[in-house]
C-alpha positions in Angstrom: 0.0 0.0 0.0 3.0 2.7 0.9 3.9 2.2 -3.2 0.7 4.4 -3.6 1.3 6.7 -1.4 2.9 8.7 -4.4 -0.5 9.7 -5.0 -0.8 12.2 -1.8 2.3 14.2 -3.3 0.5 14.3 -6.9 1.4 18.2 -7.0 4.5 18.2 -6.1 5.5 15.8 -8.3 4.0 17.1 -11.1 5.5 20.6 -10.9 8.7 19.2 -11.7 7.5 16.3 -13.8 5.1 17.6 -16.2 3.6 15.7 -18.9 5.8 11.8 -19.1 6.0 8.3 -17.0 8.7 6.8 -15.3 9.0 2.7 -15.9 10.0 0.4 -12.9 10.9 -3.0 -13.8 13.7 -3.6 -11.3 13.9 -6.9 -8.9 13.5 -6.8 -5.0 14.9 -9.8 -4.6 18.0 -8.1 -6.5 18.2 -4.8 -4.5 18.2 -6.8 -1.4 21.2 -9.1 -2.2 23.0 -6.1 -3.5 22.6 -4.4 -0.4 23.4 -7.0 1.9 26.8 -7.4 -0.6 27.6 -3.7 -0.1 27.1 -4.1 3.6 29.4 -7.2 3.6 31.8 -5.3 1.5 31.9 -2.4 3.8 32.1 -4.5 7.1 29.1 -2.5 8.6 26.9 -5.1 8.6 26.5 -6.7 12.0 23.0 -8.9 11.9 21.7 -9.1 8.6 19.1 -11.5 9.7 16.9 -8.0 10.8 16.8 -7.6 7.1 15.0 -10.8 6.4 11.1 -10.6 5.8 8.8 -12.2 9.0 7.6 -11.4 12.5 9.2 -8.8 14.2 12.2 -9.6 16.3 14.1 -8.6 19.3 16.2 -5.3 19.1 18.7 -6.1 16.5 21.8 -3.6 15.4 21.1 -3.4 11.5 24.6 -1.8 11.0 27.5 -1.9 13.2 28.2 1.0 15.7 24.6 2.5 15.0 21.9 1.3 17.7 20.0 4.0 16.4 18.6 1.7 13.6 17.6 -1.0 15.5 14.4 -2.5 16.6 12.8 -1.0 19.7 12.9 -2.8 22.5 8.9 -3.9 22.1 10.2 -5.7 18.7 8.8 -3.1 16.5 11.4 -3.1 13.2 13.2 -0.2 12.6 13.1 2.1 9.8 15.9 0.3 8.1 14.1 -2.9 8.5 10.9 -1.1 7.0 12.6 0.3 4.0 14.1 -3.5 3.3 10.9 -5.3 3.8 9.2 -2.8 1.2 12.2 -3.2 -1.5 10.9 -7.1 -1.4 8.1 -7.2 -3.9 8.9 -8.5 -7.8 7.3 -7.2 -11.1 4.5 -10.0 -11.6 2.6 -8.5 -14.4 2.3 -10.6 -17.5 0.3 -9.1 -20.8 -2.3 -9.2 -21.8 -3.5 -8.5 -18.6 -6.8 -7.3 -16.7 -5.8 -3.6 -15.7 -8.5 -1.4 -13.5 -8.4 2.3 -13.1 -10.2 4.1 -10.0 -10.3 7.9 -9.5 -8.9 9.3 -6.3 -11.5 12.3 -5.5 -11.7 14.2 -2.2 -10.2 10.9 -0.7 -13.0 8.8 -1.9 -12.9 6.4 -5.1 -14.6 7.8 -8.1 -14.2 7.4 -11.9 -14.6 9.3 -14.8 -16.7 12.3 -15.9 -18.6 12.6 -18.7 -16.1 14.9 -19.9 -13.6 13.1 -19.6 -14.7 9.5 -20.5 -14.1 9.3 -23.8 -10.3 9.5 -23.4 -10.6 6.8 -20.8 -12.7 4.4 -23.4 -10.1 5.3 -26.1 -7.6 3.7 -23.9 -9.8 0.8 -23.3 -9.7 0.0 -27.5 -5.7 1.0 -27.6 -5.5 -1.4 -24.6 -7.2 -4.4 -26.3 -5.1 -7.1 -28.0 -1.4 -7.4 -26.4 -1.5 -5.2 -23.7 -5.7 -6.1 -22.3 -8.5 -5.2 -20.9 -9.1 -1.5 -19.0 -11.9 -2.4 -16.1 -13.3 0.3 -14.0 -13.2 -0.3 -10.0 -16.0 -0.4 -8.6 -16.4 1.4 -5.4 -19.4 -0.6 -4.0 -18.1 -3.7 -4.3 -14.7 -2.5 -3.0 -16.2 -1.8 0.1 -17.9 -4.4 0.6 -15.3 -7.2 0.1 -13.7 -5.3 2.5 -16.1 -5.7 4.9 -16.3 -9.4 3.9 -12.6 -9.8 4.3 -12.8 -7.4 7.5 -10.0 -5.0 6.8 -9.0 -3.0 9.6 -10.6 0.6 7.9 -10.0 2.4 11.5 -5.9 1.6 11.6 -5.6 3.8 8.3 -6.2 7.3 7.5 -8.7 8.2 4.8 -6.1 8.0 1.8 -4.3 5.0 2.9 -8.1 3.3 3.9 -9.0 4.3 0.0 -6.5 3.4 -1.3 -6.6 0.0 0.4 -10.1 -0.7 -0.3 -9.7 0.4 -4.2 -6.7 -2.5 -4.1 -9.3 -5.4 -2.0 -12.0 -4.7 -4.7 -9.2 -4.9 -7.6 -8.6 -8.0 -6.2 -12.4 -9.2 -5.8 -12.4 -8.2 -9.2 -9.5 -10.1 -10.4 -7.5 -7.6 -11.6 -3.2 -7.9 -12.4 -3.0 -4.2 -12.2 -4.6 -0.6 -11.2 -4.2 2.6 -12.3 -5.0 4.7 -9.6 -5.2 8.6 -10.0 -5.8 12.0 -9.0 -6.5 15.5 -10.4 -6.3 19.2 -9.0 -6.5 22.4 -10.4 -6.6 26.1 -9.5 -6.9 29.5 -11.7 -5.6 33.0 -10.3 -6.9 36.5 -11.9 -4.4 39.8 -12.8 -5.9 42.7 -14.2 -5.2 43.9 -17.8 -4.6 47.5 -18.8 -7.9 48.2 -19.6 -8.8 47.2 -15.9 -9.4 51.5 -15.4 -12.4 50.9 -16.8 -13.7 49.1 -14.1 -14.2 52.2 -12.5 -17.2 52.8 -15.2 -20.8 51.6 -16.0 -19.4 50.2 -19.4 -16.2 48.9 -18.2 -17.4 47.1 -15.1 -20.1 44.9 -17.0 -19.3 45.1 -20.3 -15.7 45.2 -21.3 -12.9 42.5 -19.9 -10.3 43.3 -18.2 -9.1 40.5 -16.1 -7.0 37.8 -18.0 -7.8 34.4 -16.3 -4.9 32.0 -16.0 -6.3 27.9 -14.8 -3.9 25.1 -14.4 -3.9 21.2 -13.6 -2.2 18.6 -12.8 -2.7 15.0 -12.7 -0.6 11.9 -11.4 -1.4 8.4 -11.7 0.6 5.4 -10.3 0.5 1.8 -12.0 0.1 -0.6 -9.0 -0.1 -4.3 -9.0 -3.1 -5.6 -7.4 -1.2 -9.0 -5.9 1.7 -7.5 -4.2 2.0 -3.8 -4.4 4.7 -3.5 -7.1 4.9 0.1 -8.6 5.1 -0.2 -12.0 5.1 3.3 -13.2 4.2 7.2 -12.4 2.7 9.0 -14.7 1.8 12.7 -15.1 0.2 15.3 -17.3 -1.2 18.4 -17.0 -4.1 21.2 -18.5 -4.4 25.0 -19.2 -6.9 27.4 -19.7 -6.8 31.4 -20.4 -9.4 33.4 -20.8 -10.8 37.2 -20.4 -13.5 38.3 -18.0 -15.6 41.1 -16.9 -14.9 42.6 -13.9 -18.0 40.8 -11.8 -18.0 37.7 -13.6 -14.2 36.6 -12.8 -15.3 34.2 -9.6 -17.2 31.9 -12.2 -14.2 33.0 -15.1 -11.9 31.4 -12.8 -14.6 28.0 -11.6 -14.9 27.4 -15.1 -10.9 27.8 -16.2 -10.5 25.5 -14.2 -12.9 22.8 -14.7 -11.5 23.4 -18.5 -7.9 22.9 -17.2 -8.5 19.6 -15.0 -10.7 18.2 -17.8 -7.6 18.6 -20.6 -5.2 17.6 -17.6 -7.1 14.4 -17.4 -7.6 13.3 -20.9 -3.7 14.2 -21.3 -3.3 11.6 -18.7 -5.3 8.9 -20.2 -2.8 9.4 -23.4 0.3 9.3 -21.1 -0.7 5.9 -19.4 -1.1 4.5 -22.9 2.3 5.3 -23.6 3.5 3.9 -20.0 2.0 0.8 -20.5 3.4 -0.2 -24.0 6.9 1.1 -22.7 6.2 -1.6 -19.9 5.1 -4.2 -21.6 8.4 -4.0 -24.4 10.6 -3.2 -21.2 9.3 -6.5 -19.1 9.3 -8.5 -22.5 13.0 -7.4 -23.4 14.2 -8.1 -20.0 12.5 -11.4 -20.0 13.8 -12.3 -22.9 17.0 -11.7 -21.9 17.0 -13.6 -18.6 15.5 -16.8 -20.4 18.1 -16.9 -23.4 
């Protein structure tokens, strides 16, 4: 579940990011064994047992000289222990697969608009053949396998309990994969030179002089259902400009950026396309290569 977590930091992200996807095919089981090889190498590590996946253990030293990353003494794992356990997941996904996509919205699970569903169906025909189907999550049954299954909802906060349930009904549904994403937006006002004339009959109703400047962003992340693996981030983002009258720039600005997140959206829907056959010939190369 922390491999979504990606999703809380969508803005952030996305200033720097823009419109692209970032591809991760690499092996836990690898990164492990490197590290422990490093550690070896370096003749810090004192107990690498800590860094095995199970129960939680006595206090354990994970490096030599450092009992600040250890276990507590009630046998909770330390953060080095955490970050370890989390590296252990392996790419699983095999195409065609069954790949859902939910809509993170206020911390509740969504989907589509009506604006924006068309780009979402268009990825559902691109999808068909080699890389699958595209089937929407659906909330209701989410919640209540969750309930059947009788997750925990109180020892979460709202996005990690959302994000949980969204991944138990993928898994009801029996889904490989799940897109899982979010967008915000936001417009600001400035006033234009002919802005004096709000300060007339004609000018105030009539005439615009406030340019109106909307923005989006949206992230998704690529999450297997079955294990958590992240398989990619993905981002893309909307604009809108537009003039207004002096009264009317409060709904000027509402409707900028509805514009802005509906673009930002259907950019993303074309972005996660792209993602997904740059995964599947990424998986399929590094496949091949293992196996000849």
């Amino acid at each position: 579940m922390n491999a979504i977590r990606i999703i809380a930091v969508s803005t952030a992200v996305l200033v720097v990011a823009a419109c692209g996807h970032d591809i991760q095919t690499t092996s836990g089981k690898s990164y492990v064994e490197r590290f422990k090889q490093d550690a070896q190498s370096a003749g810090t590590a004192k107990n690498l047992l800590a860094l095995e996946p199970g129960p939680a253990r006595p206090a354990t030293p994970v490096l030599a000289g450092d009992t600040a990353k250890t276990s507590d003494t009630s046998g909770q794992p330390s953060l080095d222990e955490l970050v370890l356990r989390a590296a252990q997941v392996e790419p699983l996904i095999r195409f065609p697969a069954r790949i859902g996509v939910v809509k993170i919205e206020r911390g509740e699970m969504g989907g589509p608009g009506s604006e924006t569903a068309d780009a979402w169906r268009q990825l559902a025909e691109s999808m068909k053949g080699s890389i699958g189907e595209l089937v929407p999550i659906n909330p209701l049954l989410a919640r209540a396998t969750a309930s059947a299954v009788k997750f925990p909802a109180k020892n979460f906060s709202q996005l990690d309990n959302t994000l949980a349930l969204a991944r138990i009904g993928a898994g009801r549904q029996h889904l490989d994969a799940m897109i899982v994403y979010q967008v915000v937006g936001g417009a600001d006002s400035s006033e234009t030179l002919a802005s004096i004339l709000d300060y007339t009959i004609v000018g105030s109703f009539l005439i615009p002089t406030h340019a109106i400047e909307a923005e989006a962003f949206a992230v998704a992340a690529i999450i297997d259902v079955r294990n958590g693996y992240h398989y990619a981030t993905v981002t893309a983002t909307g604009q809108d400009n537009d003039l207004a009258v002096n009264w009317s720039t409060g709904s000027a600005r509402r409707e900028a950026t509805r514009s802005a997140v509906r673009d930002a959206e259907i950019n993303l829907a074309k972005q996660v396309d792209k993602a997904l056959s740059d995964l599947k010939a990424q998986l399929n190369r590094e496949r091949d290569g293992r196996e000849s």
